[in-house]
C-alpha positions in Angstrom: -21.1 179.0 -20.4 -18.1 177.2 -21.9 -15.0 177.0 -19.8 -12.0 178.0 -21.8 -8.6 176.3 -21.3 -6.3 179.0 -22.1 -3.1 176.8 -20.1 -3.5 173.9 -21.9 -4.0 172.3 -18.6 -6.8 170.2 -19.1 -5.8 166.8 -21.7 -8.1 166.1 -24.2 -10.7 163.3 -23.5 -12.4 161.6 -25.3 -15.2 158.9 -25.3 -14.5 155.4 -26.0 -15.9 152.3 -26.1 -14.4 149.7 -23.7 -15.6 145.9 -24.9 -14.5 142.8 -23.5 -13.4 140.0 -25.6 -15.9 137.6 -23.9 -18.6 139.9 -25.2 -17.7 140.4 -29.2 -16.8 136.4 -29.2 -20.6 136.1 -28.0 -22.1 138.8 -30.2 -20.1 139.0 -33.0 -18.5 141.8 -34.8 -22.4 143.5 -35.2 -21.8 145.0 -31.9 -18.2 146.3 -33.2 -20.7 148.1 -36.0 -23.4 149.2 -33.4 -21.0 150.8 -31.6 -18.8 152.5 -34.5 -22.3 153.7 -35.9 -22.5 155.4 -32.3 -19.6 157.2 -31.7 -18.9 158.3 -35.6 -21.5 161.1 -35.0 -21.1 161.5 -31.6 -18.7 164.3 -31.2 -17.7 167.1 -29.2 -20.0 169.6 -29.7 -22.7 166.7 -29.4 -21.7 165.9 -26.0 -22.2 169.6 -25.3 -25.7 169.9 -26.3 -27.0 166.7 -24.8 -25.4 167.7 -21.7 -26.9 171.3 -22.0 -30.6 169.3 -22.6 -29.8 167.3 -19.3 -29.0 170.6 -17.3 -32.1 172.4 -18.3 -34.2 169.6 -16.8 -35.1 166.8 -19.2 -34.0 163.4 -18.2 -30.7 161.7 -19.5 -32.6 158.9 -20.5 -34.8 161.4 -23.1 -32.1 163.3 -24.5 -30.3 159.6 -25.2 -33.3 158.4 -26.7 -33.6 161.6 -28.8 -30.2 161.6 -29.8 -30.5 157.7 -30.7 -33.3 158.5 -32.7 -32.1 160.9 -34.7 -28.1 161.9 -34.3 -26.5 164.9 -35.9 -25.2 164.3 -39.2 -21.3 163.6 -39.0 -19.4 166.4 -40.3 -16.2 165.7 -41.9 
């Protein structure tokens, strides 16, 4: 069941990668791409399903391999 903010209490929120400096000076910008391939596709209603997969009982490390493997197609 999806809660429903009806107030508009809640702010959105939204995943984001934090990266130090330290780190993209010592991997380059390929981790700037790794991580931009990442969160393109992952979205909302992606979220929502991986957390559904975790709350019926498989592990969060399956259902981020899974999703890893194959993510949903962006949809623009």
């Amino acid at each position: 069941m999806q809660l429903i903010d009806d107030r508009r209490l809640q702010p959105a929120e939204n995943v984001v990668a934090v990266l130090r400096p330290e780190v993209l000076t010592r991997f380059g910008p390929g981790v700037t791409r790794a991580l931009d391939a990442v969160s393109a596709p992952l979205t909302t209603a992606a979220l929502r399903t991986a957390n559904a997969e975790v709350q019926a009982g498989r592990s969060i490390a399956d259902v981020a391999a899974s999703w890893v493997a194959a993510p949903p197609t962006r949809q623009t």
